[in-house]
C-alpha positions, 0 to 999 in steps of 0.5 A: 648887789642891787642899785639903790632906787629914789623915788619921785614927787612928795614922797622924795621930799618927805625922805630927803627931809628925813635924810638929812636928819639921819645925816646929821646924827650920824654916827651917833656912836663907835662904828666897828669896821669888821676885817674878815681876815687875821691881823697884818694881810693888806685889807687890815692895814687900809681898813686901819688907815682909813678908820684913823681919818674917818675917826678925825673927821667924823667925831666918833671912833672907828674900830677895826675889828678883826672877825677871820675865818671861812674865806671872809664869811664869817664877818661877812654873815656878822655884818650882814645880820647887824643893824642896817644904821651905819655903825658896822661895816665890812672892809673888804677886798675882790676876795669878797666877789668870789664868795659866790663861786665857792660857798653856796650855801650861806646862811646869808646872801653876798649878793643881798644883804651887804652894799657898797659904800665906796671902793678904797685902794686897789693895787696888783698882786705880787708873785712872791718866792722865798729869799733862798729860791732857787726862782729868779723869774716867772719862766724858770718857775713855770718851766719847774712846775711842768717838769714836777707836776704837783711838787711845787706849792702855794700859799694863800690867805684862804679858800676862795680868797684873792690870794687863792684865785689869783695863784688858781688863774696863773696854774689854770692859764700857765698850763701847770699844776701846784698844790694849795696850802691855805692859811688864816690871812695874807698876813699868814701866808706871807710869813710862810713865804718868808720862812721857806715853808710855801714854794710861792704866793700871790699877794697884794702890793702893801703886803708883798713889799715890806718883805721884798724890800727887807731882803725876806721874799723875792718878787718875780712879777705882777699880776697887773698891765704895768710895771711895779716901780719899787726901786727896781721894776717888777714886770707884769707876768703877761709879759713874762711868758702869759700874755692874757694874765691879768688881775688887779684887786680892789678894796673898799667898805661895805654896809648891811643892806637897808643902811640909809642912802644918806649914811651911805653917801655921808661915808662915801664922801668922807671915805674920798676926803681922807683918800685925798690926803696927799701923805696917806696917797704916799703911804700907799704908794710906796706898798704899790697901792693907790686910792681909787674912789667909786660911788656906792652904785659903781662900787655895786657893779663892780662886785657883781661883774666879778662876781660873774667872772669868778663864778666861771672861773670855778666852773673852769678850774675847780675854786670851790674844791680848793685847788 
């Protein structure tokens, strides 16, 4: 994920000119957001949320589409191949950095062909139990999972998704050993959760309260530095037993390399604006989310940092074979 380069003199004011053209035309049409998961998982419903408030400013519709399938690849190679104008993007979460860990041979290149726009929300991971569990805190599972090597499994939203690594990380650094049942999405895995199908999963805030909030799943901890207030405190797992565990996930919108800084900048700009919005900062709130805004070069570093640190996980604990 490259910096995007300006350069200087008349050549710079030639561009800016024409810049400010595209601006000003943009968009010109519907734009698509591509989510690369199933329907009802955390990354539709920001998606969702800010196509609603991008379509109210910015004059056009703003389409979510969802293109699941192959851990996020498959609508990430759809709109990596797409026009470089804008009028696709690609909502994402962290599951995006660990693409390069798991899948190496692409017909696309995360780290190329698809550049940030401007990160969204970010929120902790909950660890979830079913209802009728017989969990009521992180150490009682832990102390299960050594006890009965491999029974205990966990849901995720597919291989190499957050849902994936953030359970992958908790086994690796719990000392334990669980058994990987993916699904199609976040969504999917939830259900399993509540059904009693899988023994435990990792899941974002605005996917894991509704279901905790309704009675179908228990929350034992999550994965970030503080406490979830959600009624009753859900605390971080690093102080329930594994001090060095930590993962927040972040969400945010991507665009085909060679998009326009200009289109790029124009989005990114409204993307804050509707983020601003104190009734969506409460939606979000009350799933244990919060905006959290970068420019379209701090959301760059911030992939390719993670994209390093997923990387090394994999050589540690074996992401791509889907453990």
């Amino acid at each position: 994920m490259k910096k995007r380069i300006v350069s200087a003199g008349l050549a710079l004011g030639l561009w800016a000119g024409a810049g400010a053209a595209n601006a000003a035309a943009y968009p010109s049409k519907p734009v698509s957001i591509v989510v690369p998961w199933a329907p009802g998982g955390t990354v539709d419903f920001v998606a969702r949320q800010v196509a609603q408030k991008l379509t109210e400013s910015m004059g056009q519709s703003f389409v979510v589409e969802n293109r699941p399938g192959g851990a996020g690849t498959i609508g990430g190679g759809y709109v990596a191949r797409s026009a470089p104008d804008g009028h696709t993007l690609m909502a994402v979460d962290g599951s995006y950095a660990i693409i390069p860990a798991v899948y190496k041979n692409l017909n696309w290149d995360p780290e190329k062909d698809l550049t940030g726009v401007s990160t969204m929300i970010k929120t902790p991971m909950v660890l979830v139990v079913p209802p009728t569990s017989q969990f009521k805190s992180v150490k009682e599972l832990i102390d299960h999972a050594k006890s009965n090597p491999g029974v205990l499994n966990y849901g995720s939203g597919g291989s190499g998704s957050t849902t994936h690594v953030a359970a992958a990380l908790f086994a690796h650094e719990a000392g334990i050993d669980l058994t990987h049942i993916p699904y199609k999405g976040g969504g999917e895995a939830m259900l399993a959760i509540m059904s009693g199908t899988v023994d435990l999963l990792f899941t974002a805030s605005p996917s894991a309260m509704p279901g905790v909030r309704g009675g179908k799943a228990r929350a034992l901890g999550v994965s970030g530095t503080d406490p979830l207030s959600m009624g009753s405190d859900i605390l971080p797992i690093r102080q329930q037993g594994l001090p060095s565990y930590h993962m927040d996930n972040w969400f945010g919108l991507l665009a085909p390399a060679g998009t326009p800084d200009d289109v790029i900048d124009a989005l990114q700009k409204e993307i804050k604006q509707a983020l601003a919005d104190p009734k969506l900062q409460e939606r979000l709130h009350e799933q244990g989310a919060e905006a959290y805004i970068t420019t379209p070069d701090e959301f760059n570093d911030i992939i390719k940092k993670d994209m390093v640190r997923w990387i090394d996980l994999d050589k540690q604990v074996g992401i791509a074979s889907g453990q």
